[in-house]
C-alpha positions, 0 to 999 in steps of 0.5 A: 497532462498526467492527470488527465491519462491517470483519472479516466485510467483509475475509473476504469480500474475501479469498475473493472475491480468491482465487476470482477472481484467480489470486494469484501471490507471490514473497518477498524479504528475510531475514525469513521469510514471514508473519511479520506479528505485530509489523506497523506498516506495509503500504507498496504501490509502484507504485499502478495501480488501486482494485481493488488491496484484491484484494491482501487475498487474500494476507494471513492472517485473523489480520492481517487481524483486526488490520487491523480492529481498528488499521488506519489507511488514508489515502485522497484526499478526490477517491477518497472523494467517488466511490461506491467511497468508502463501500467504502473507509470500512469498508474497515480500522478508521481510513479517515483523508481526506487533500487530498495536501498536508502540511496538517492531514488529513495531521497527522490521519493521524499522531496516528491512528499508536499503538502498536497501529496498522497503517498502510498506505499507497500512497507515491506518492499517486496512481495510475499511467495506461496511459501510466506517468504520473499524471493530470496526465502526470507521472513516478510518484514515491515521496513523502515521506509514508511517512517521516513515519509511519516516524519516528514508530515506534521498533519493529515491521515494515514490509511491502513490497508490490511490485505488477505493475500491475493494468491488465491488469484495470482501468484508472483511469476503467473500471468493469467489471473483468475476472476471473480474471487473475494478479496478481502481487506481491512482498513483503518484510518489513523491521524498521523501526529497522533500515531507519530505520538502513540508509537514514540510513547510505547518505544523504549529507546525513543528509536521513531523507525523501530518504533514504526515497523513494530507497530506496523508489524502488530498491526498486519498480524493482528488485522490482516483477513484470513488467507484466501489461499489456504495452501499458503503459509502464514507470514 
């Protein structure tokens, strides 16, 4: 029944996307674009707005039909508590509530992980202000969360989304969007056991979760497009 409400809600998002935003990609990597068929993992850097679902215009309908049916989606229990959380519950097949700690909400989210499961996550678990920092003024960093998921998969790809920022179309606490801005995003698709390989190979201490957050953390600073809000600090 879920999948039903999601798919019909996620077309409508992906044409409501490309009519009011101007969708702006740019790939990277060796793996071809689109080449979503063995996807496991859909990790969004540089987290600056719950309007980010407009990212939805930039996938095909046939992974967004395997969102519907496997998607597993970790949300904040303070994000869920707000009026745009019934929107977020239909949002893919599996909304799993978290608290931010490594406590049983987020072991909730790891049994949810199959083998036909489509996790997808924001690694810094909290979303970026105007001034570059989080809520409570500290630096925006990749947490470890993301390497929890990645150690439970043998197989499958992992894709990369590397976020502009979208302040220049809500800041966190505006309620009014604006319309027909750029966004712009960088994608990179990776095979997880090669990637899982890579990281630990270039880790000193053999440590997989700092290995991780390293590596992701290079990777957003490297291919995150220029800001569109140039009155926002960069992270």
């Amino acid at each position: 029944m879920q999948s039903i409400l999601t798919f019909p809600l996620l077309i409508l998002l992906w044409f409501l996307s490309r009519i009011l935003a101007k969708l702006r990609p740019t790939w990277f990597g060796e793996i071809e674009p689109n080449e979503w068929g063995n996807l496991r993992v859909i990790a969004i850097l540089n987290h600056t707005s719950l309007y980010e679902p407009v990212m939805v215009g930039f996938a095909t309908w046939g992974l967004l039909w395997r969102i519907s049916r496997h998607g597993v989606l970790p949300v904040a229990e303070k994000t869920m508590k707000r009026s745009i959380g019934l929107f977020f519950k239909f949002l893919v097949r599996h909304v799993v509530v978290i608290t931010r700690q490594r406590d049983q909400t987020w072991n909730n989210v790891l049994n949810k992980v199959d083998d036909h499961a489509v996790v997808i996550i924001l690694p810094e678990g909290r979303m970026k202000r105007r001034d570059g920092l989080d809520s409570t003024g500290r630096p925006m960093t990749v947490r470890g969360g993301i390497a929890d998921i990645l150690e439970v998969l043998d197989d499958g790809r992992m894709l990369l989304l590397y976020s502009g920022g979208l302040h220049h179309i809500q800041v966190p606490g505006q309620h009014v969007p604006k319309l027909f801005k750029t966004v712009r995003l960088g994608m990179e698709l990776v095979e997880i056991p090669d990637y899982k390989d890579q990281v630990m190979a270039e880790s000193p201490d053999g440590d997989f979760r700092r290995a991780v957050i390293d590596d992701l953390t290079a990777r957003r600073d490297l291919h995150c497009p220029a800001l569109e809000d140039p009155s926002m600090k960069s992270g």
